[in-house]
C-alpha angles and dihedrals in degrees: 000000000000135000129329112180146174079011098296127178100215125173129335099346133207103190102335097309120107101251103176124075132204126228119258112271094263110229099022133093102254107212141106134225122219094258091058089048092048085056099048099089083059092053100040099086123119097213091053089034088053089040093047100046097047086046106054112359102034099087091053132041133266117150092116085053086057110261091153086064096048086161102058114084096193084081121070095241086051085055092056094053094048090051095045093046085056087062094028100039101008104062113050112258095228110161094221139016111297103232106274101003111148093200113140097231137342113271083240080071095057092035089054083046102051094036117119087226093041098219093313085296116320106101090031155334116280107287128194119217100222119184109232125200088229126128091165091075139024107221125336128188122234111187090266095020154071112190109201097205131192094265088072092050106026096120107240099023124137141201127187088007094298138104101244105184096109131120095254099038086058102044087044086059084054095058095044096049091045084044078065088056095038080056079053116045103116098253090055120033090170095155106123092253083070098049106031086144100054126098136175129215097287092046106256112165110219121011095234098069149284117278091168085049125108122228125231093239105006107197093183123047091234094044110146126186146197131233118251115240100199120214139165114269084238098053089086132053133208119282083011100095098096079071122099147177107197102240123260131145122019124334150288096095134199086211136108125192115196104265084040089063092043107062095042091063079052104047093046085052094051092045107026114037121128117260092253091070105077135259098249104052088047081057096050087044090065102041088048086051096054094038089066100039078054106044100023110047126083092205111036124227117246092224130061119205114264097008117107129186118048131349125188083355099301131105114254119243129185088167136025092253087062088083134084115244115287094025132095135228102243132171086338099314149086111256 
C-alpha cells in the first residue's frame, strides 16, 4: 500500500486508505530520487491530482504507469504530477505582473502550454499524452501527440550528464514538447520547414530551430539546438506568452524557440517558486536551466540563472538599469 496524503481517497478505498495498486510501468526503471520524494507533499492534492489528470492524462492510458498511485514519484504518473505541481502549485497564479518581478512569464502561461486542450485552441490543437517503452528518448511530439517515454522516468539516467529525474526537469520538458505544438498550431507554422526563407539580423534561416546547427557542447552526436531570442523579462505579461513578432532587426525580441522556452520555465521555477516547494528542486531547477542554455542554444545567452554578476565577461542585465551608465542592456548583457 503506497501514500495517502493530505487525507486523499485514491483509488479504490477501504476506510480512507488507497487499497489498489497499479502494476509496475512495464519497460521503465521504477525509482525516485530525493528530489522527486521532497516534492511529493506538494503533489500530493486532490484537487491538483483530479485537475491535473482531467487536464492532461485523462484522454490515454496509463494505469500500468501507475496512475492508481498518483502520489508516489517512483512511478512515472507520480513523476508527471510532481513536474506539473512545480508550474500549477509551485509558481504563484497571479493574474498579472506583480510590480518589478522579474519573473520570465505567469504560470497561467506554462499551464495553457502544457494543457491537453491548449486553452480551447489558442496555444495549440488537442494533444494526447501518450506513455512510450523508450529509454532511448524522454518525450517526443507527434502532431497529436506527446509520448512521455522511459527515458524521462528510468531512475539514474542521465541526459546531458545530469540526472534529470527532478520535478522541474520534467515539467520544463512539458512546456518544450507542447512549444512544438504551439510552432504548429495552423495560424502559425513557424517550424523552420515552414520558413526556410526567413532570417533574422544575425542571419538565422527558419525561426523553429537549427537541425544543421552545431551546439556549443554537444553531449549527443545528433544534438540539435535552437537560437535564443533575448527579451526583457517585462516584454511579456502574464497570460500574454502564446504572442509573438517574428524576429528582424536588433533585440529585444517578442519570440520563444523551444528550448527557449524550455529553460525559462525552468529557470521561473528555480527563482521564483513559492516557499512551500522545496530547496532542492529549486536548486536542480537552476542547474537544469543552465545546463540547456549551455548545451542547447546556438547562440548562447550572456546570463545563467541564478548567477548574478558577469557572465562571459560581460555584466549580466535583466533591465536596462542593470547597466552601468552609457551601456545597454543587449541579448542579456551589458555592451
Amino acid at each position: 500500500m503506497r501514500k495517502a496524503l493530505n487525507g486523499m481517497i485514491l483509488g479504490v478505498t477501504i476506510g480512507g486508505a488507497v487499497s489498489a495498486t497499479a502494476g509496475d510501468a512495464a519497460a521503465c526503471i521504477d525509482g525516485n530520487t530525493s528530489v522527486e520524494i521532497a516534492m511529493e507533499s506538494v503533489a500530493c492534492n486532490k484537487a491538483f491530482i483530479d485537475w491535473t489528470h482531467n487536464s492532461l492524462m485523462k484522454m490515454a492510458y496509463w494505469e500500468d504507469w501507475g496512475e492508481r498511485e498518483p502520489c508516489s514519484s517512483d512511478l512515472p504518473y507520480g513523476k508527471v504530477m510532481g513536474g506539473v505541481a512545480a508550474l500549477a502549485i509551485g509558481l504563484s497564479l497571479d493574474a498579472t505582473r506583480p510590480s518589478g518581478s522579474l519573473q520570465m512569464h505567469g504560470a497561467f502561461d506554462y499551464l495553457k502550454s502544457v494543457h491537453a486542450h491548449g486553452d480551447g485552441g489558442a496555444w495549440h490543437e488537442k494533444l494526447y499524452y501518450v506513455s512510450a517503452e523508450d529509454s532511448g528518448v524522454r518525450a517526443r511530439y507527434t502532431g497529436d501527440k506527446i509520448q512521455l517515454a522511459c527515458g524521462l522516468f528510468n531512475w539514474g539516467q542521465q541526459w546531458n550528464r545530469q540526472i534529470s529525474q527532478n520535478p522541474a526537469a520534467l515539467a520544463s520538458t512539458l512546456v518544450h514538447e507542447t512549444w512544438h505544438a504551439w510552432q504548429r498550431y495552423p495560424t502559425r507554422k513557424i517550424s523552420a520547414a515552414d520558413n526556410s526563407g526567413g532570417k533574422d539580423n544575425r542571419g538565422h534561416t527558419g525561426w523553429g530551430g537549427c537541425s544543421q546547427c552545431k551546439c556549443p557542447a554537444a553531449t549527443q552526436s545528433n544534438q540539435t539546438c535552437d537560437y535564443y531570442y533575448f527579451h526583457f523579462p517585462t516584454a511579456f505579461t502574464y497570460h500574454d506568452m502564446l504572442n509573438y513578432v517574428l524576429p528582424s532587426g536588433s533585440p529585444p525580441y517578442r519570440f520563444h524557440s523551444v528550448y527557449q522556452a524550455q529553460f525559462e520555465a525552468t529557470c521561473d521555477i528555480a527563482l521564483f517558486s513559492r516557499a512551500t516547494v522545496p530547496n532542492s528542486v529549486k536548486m536542480f531547477a537552476r542547474m537544469w536551466s543552465n545546463n540547456l542554455m549551455e548545451t542547447r542554444m546556438a547562440n548562447l545567452p550572456s546570463w545563467r540563472c541564478g548567477v548574478p554578476g558577469m557572465v562571459s565577461g560581460r555584466r549580466v542585465c535583466r533591465v536596462q538599469t542593470d547597466c552601468p551608465s552609457g551601456q545597454a542592456c543587449v541579448d542579456s548583457a551589458c555592451r
